[in-house]
N, C-alpha and C positions, 0 to 999 in steps of 0.2 A: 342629569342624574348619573353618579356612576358606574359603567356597568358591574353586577355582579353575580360570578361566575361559581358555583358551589364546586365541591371535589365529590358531590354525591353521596351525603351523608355522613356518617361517624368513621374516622379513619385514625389510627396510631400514631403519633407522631411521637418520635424522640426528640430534646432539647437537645442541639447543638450549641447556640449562645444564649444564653439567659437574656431574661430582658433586659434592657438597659434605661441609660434616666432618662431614653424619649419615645421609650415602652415601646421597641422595637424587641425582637426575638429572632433566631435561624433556628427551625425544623427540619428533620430529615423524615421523610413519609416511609413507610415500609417500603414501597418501591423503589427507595433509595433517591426520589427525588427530593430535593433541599426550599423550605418555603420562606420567605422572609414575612413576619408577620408584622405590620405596623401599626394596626388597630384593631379596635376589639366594639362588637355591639353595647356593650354597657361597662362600666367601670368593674364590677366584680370578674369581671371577667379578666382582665387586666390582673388585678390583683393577684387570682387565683395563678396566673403563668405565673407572674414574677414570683411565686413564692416558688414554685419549685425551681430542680437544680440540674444542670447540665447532665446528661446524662438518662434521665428520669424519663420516663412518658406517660404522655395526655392522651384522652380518648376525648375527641372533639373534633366541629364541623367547622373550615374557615371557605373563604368564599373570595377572590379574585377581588382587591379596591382598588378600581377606579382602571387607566387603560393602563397603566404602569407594569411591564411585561410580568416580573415576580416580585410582586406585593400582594398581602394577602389581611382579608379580617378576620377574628374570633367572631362564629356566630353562635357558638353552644359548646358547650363542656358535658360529658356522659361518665357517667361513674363505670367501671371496669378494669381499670388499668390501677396499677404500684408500679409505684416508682425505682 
């Protein structure tokens, strides 16, 4: 099973690259650290990244997949944030 690692609940992330056609993303955390995100708990989730647009931010939980140093999943989307 692979491990997975939360960032501890609901955090800011701005979109650095949009997703792409093999629903990958790059986040930059308010901390300034950068997330690569390659999967997501359910397909609406997916969805909802890809629509937004460089620039913008999500208010959402992702969680460390598998041992691959920065690779990261969508585990949850929170309403609070414009884009």
């Amino acid at each position: 099973m692979p491990e997975m690692v939360s960032t501890n609940g609901a955090e800011i992330y701005t979109i650095v690259n949009e997703v792409n056609d093999h629903g990958a993303a790059t986040l930059r955390g308010e901390n300034g650290s950068t997330y690569h995100v390659t999967s997501y708990d359910d397909e609406a989730l997916r969805d909802y990244l890809a629509s937004q647009r460089r620039g913008e931010q999500v208010r959402m939980d992702i969680e460390r997949a598998g041992v691959r140093a920065n690779v990261w999943q969508v585990s949850a989307l929170y309403p609070g944030v414009q884009g």
